[in-house]
Backbone bond lengths (Angstrom), bond angles and torsions (degrees), N, CA, C in turn:
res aa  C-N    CA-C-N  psi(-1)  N-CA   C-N-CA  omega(-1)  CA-C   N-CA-C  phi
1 X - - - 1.454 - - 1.517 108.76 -
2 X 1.308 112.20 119.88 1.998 113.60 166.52 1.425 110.49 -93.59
3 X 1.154 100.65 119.38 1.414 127.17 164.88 1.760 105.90 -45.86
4 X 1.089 131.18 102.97 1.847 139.24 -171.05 1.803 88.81 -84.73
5 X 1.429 96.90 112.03 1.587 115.71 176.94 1.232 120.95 -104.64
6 X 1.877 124.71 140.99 1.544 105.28 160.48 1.164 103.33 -162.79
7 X 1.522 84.96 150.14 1.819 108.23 178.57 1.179 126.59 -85.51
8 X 1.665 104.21 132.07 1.475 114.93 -147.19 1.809 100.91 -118.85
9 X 0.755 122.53 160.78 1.674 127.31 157.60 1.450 96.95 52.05
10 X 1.333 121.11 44.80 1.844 127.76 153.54 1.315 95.86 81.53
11 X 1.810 119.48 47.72 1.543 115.26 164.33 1.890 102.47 84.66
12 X 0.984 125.45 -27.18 1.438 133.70 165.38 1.510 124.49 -35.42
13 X 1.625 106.96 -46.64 1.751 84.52 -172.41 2.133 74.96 -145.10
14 X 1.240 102.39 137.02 1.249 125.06 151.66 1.740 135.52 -63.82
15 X 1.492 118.09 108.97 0.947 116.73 -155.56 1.714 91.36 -97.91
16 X 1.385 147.46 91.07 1.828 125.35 146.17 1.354 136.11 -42.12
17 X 1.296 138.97 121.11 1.201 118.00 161.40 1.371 120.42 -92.14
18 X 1.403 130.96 110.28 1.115 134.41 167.35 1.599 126.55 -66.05
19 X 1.692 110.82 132.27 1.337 92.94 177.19 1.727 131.34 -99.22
20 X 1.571 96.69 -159.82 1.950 88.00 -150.46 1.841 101.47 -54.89
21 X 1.575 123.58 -11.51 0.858 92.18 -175.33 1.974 100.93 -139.71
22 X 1.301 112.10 113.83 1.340 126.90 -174.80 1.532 93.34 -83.86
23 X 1.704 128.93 107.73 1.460 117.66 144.35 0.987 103.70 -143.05
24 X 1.533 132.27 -159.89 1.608 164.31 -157.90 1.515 89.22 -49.09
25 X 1.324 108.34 -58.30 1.856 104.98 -164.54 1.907 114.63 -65.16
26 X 1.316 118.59 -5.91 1.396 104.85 -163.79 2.045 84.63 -141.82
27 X 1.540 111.53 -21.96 1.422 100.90 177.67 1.597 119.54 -47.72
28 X 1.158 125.30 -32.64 1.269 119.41 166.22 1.429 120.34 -64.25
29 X 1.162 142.05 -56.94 1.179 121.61 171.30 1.552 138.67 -64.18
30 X 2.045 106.58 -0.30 1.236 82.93 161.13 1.659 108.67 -87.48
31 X 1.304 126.72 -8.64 1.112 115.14 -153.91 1.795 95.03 -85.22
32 X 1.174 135.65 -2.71 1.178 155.56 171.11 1.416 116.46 -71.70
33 X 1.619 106.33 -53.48 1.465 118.85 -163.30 1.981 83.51 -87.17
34 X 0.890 143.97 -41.22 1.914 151.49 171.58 1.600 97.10 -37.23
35 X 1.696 113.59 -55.49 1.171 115.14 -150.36 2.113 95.15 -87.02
36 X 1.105 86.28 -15.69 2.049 70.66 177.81 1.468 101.24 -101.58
37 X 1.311 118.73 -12.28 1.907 116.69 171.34 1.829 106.02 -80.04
38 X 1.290 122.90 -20.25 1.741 122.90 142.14 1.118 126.62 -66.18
39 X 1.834 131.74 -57.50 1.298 122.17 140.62 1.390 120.39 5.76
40 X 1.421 104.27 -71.29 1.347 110.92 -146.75 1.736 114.40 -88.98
41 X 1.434 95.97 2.02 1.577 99.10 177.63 2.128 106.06 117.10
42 X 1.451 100.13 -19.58 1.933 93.84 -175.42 1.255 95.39 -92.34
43 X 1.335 95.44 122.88 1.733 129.26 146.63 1.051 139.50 -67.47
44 X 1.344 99.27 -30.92 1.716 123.67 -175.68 1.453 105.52 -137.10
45 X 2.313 80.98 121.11 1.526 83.34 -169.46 1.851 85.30 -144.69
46 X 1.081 115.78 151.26 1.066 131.37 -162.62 1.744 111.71 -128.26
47 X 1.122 117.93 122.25 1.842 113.09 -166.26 1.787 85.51 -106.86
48 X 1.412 90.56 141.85 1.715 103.21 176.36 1.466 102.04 -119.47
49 X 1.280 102.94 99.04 1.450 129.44 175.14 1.696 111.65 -70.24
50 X 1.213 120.88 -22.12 1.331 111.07 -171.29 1.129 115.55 -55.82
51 X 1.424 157.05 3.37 1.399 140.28 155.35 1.535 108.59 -105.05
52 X 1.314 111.47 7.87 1.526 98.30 -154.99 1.916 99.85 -94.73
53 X 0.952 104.53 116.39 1.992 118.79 -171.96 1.614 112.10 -83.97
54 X 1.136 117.22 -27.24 1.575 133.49 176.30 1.409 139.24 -142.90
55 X 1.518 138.38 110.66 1.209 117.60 179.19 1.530 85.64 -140.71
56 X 1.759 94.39 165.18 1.608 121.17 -153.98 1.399 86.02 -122.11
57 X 1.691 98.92 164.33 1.583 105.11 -176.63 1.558 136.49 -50.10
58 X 2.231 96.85 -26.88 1.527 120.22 165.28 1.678 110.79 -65.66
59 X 1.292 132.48 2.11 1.279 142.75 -158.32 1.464 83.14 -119.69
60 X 1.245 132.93 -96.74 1.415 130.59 175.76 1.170 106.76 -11.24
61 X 1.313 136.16 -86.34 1.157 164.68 -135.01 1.800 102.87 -55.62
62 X 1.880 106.91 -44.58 1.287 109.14 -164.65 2.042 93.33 -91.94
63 X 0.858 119.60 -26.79 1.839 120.16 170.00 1.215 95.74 -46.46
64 X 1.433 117.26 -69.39 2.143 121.05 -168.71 1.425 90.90 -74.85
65 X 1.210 139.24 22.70 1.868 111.88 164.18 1.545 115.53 -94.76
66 X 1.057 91.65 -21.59 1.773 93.75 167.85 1.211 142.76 -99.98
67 X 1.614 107.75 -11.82 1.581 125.33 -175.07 1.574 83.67 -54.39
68 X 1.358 132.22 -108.25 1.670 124.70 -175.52 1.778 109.74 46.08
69 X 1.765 74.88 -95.62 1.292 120.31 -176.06 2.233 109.64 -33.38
70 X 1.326 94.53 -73.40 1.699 105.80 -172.66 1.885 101.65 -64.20
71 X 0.969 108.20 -31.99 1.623 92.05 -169.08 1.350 93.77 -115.92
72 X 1.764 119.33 51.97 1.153 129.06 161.19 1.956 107.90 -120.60
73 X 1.609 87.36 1.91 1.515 98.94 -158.16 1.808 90.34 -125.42
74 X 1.698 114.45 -11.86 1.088 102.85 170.56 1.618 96.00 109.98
75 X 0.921 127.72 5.24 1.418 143.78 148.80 1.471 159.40 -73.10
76 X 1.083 119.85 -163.50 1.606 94.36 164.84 1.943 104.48 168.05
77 X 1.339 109.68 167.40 1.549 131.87 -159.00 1.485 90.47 -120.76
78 X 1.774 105.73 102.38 1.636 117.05 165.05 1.224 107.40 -106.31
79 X 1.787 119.46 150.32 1.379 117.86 161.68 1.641 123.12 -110.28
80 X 0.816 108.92 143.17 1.060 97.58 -155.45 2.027 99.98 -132.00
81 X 1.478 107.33 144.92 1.254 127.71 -173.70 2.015 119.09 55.26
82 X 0.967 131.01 6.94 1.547 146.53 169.72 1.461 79.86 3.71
83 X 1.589 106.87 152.04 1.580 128.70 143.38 1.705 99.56 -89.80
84 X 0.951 106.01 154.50 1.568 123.21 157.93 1.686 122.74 -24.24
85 X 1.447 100.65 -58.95 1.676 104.55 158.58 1.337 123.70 -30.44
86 X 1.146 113.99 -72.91 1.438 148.85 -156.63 1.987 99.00 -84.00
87 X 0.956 111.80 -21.31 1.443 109.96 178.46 1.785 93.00 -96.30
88 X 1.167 113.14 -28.40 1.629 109.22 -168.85 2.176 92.41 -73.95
89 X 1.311 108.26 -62.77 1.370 103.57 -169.91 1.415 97.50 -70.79
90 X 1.387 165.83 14.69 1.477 149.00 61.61 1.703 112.10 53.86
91 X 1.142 79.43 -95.23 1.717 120.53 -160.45 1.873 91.87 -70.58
92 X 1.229 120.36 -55.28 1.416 122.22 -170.80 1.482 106.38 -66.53
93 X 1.080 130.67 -34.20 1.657 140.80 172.44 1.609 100.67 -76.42
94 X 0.889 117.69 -36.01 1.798 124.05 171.54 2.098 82.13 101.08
95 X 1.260 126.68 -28.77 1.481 116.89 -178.52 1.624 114.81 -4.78
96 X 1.265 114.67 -34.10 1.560 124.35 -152.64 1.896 95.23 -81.91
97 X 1.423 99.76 -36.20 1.417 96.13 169.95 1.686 131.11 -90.41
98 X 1.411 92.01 11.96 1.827 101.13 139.91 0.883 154.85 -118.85
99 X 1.505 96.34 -22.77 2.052 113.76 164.41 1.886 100.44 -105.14
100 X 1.046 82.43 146.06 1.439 93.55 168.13 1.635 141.42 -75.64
101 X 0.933 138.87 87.95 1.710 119.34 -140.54 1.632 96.99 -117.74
102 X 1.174 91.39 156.71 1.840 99.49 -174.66 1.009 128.70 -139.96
103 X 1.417 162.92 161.44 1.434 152.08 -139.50 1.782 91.30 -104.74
104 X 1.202 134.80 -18.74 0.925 103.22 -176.47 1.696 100.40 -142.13
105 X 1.500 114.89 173.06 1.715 101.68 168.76 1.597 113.21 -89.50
106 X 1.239 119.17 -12.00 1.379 123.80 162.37 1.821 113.13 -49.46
107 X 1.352 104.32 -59.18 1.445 107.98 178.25 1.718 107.69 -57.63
108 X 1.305 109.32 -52.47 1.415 84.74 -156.79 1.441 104.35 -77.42
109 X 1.464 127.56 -10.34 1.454 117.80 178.07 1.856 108.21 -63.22
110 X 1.143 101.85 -42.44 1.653 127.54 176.16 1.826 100.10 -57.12
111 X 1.097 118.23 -38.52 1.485 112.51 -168.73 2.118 108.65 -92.15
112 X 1.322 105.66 7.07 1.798 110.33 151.32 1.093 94.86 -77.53
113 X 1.403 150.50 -83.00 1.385 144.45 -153.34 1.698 98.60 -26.81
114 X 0.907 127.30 -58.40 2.010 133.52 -155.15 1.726 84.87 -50.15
């Protein structure tokens, strides 16, 4: 599975779209496709949750593997648009009180500028 990517705000922050279902079978390759968009110089990367209906603890797990990394470079790991699901296991993992997540991917691409 390829992760469908795009560059937002003049190559600046990396937008992913993740699909409806982030677990064990595809968590490795985003945490793969994260680690060569650091490689490559992006700091700012933004996951577009809006279709995504389910993710498992290997799904969590690969979102927090890179924060470290990007806001070691002056960066950082936004989420952006959650369904209800995904904002509930959020909040229950406490995740929400380390990445920042936002109703839309407009905002959080918009919220590097601050």
């Amino acid at each position: 599975m390829n992760f469908p990517i795009h560059e937002m705000d003049g190559g600046e922050v990396i937008v992913i779209d993740i699909p409806r279902r982030l677990t064990s079978e595809i968590s490795g390759e985003l945490k793969q496709l994260m680690k060569e968009l650091i490689e490559q110089g992006k700091y700012k990367i933004v996951m577009n949750l809006e279709k995504t209906k389910y993710m498992d603890s290997s799904g969590l797990g690969a979102i927090v593997s890179k924060i470290a990394a990007t806001r070691s470079k002056k960066g950082d790991i936004r989420l952006a648009a959650p369904q209800q699901t995904i904002i509930d296991l959020l909040e229950l993992t406490h995740i929400n009180q380390i990445v920042k997540v936002f109703s839309s991917v407009e905002e959080a691409v918009n919220s590097f500028k601050e």
